[in-house]
C-alpha positions as CSV (number, residue, x, y, z in Angstrom):
1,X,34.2,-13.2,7.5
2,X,33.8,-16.9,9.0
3,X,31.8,-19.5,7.5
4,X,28.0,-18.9,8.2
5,X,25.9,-21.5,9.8
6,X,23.6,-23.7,7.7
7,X,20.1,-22.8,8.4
8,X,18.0,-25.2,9.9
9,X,15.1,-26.8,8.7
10,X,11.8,-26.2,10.3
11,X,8.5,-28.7,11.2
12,X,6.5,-25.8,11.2
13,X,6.4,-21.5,10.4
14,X,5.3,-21.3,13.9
15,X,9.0,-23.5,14.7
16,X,10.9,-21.2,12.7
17,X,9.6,-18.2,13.8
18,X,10.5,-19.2,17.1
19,X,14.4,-20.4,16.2
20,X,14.6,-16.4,15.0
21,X,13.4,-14.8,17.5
22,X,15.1,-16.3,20.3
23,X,17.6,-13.8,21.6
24,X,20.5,-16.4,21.7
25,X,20.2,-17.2,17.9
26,X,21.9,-13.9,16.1
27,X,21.1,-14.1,12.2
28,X,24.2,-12.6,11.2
29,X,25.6,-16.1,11.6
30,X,23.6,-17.7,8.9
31,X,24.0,-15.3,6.1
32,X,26.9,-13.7,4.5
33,X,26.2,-10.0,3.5
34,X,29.6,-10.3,1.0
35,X,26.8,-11.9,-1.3
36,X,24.1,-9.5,-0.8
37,X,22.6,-8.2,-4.0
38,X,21.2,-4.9,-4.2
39,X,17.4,-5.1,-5.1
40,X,16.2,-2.6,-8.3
41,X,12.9,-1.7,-7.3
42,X,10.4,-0.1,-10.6
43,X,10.3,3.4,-11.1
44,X,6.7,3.7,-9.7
45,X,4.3,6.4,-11.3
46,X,2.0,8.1,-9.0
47,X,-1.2,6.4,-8.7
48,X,-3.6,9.6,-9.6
49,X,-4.0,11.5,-12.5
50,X,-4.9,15.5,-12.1
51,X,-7.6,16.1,-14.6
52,X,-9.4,19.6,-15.4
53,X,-13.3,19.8,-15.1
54,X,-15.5,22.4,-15.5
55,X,-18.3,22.7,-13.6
56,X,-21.2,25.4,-13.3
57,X,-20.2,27.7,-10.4
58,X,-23.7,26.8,-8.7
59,X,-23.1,22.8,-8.7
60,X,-19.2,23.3,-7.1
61,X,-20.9,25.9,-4.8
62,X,-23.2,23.1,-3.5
63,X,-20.8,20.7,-3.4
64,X,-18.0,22.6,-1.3
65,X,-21.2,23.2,1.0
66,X,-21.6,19.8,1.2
67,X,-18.5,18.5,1.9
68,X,-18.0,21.5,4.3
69,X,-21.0,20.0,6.3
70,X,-19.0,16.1,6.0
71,X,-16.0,18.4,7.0
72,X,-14.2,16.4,3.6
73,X,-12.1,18.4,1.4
74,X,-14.3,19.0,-1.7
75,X,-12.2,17.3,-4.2
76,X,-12.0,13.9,-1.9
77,X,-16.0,13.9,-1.5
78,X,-16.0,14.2,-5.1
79,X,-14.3,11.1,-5.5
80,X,-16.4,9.4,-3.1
81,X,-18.7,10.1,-5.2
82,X,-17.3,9.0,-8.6
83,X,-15.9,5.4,-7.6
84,X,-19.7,5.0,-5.8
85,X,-21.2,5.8,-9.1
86,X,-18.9,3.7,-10.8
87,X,-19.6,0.6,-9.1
88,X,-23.0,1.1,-9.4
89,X,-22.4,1.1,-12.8
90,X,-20.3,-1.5,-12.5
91,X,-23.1,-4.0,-10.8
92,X,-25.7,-2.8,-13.0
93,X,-23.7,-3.7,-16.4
94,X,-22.7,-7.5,-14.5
């Protein structure tokens, strides 16, 4: 490969921005992939956790009502619910 470009320096973002997204300036000059490093990204866990709750059959029968009239999937208005009451716990303990 030939020797890359230096890389300017800019006044401004709003310069630089500019100097890369003119057509004429192609960015493959200025870097040399031969050196590229691949990144290692974390082996990210899922964000939620499935739990098991009982509940009479009455109270989830008036809740999948409920959420039927929102048209919500029962389990989602039920976290709506949760994170609510938890920041108003929240506030009130602050």
């Amino acid at each position: 490969m030939s020797k890359t470009k230096p890389i300017p320096k800019f006044a401004s973002e709003a310069e630089e921005r500019a100097f890369w997204e003119a057509s004429n300036n192609d960015s493959t000059k200025y870097f040399d992939s031969s050196k590229s490093v691949r990144a290692v990204l974390p082996n990210l866990k899922p964000s939620t956790t499935s739990i098991s709750l009982r509940l009479p059959d009455a109270l989830l029968d008036h809740i999948k009502a409920l959420a039927n009239k929102m048209d919500v999937p029962y389990q989602s208005l039920m976290k709506i619910w949760l994170a609510e009451k938890v920041a108003e716990q929240e506030k009130r303990a602050a």
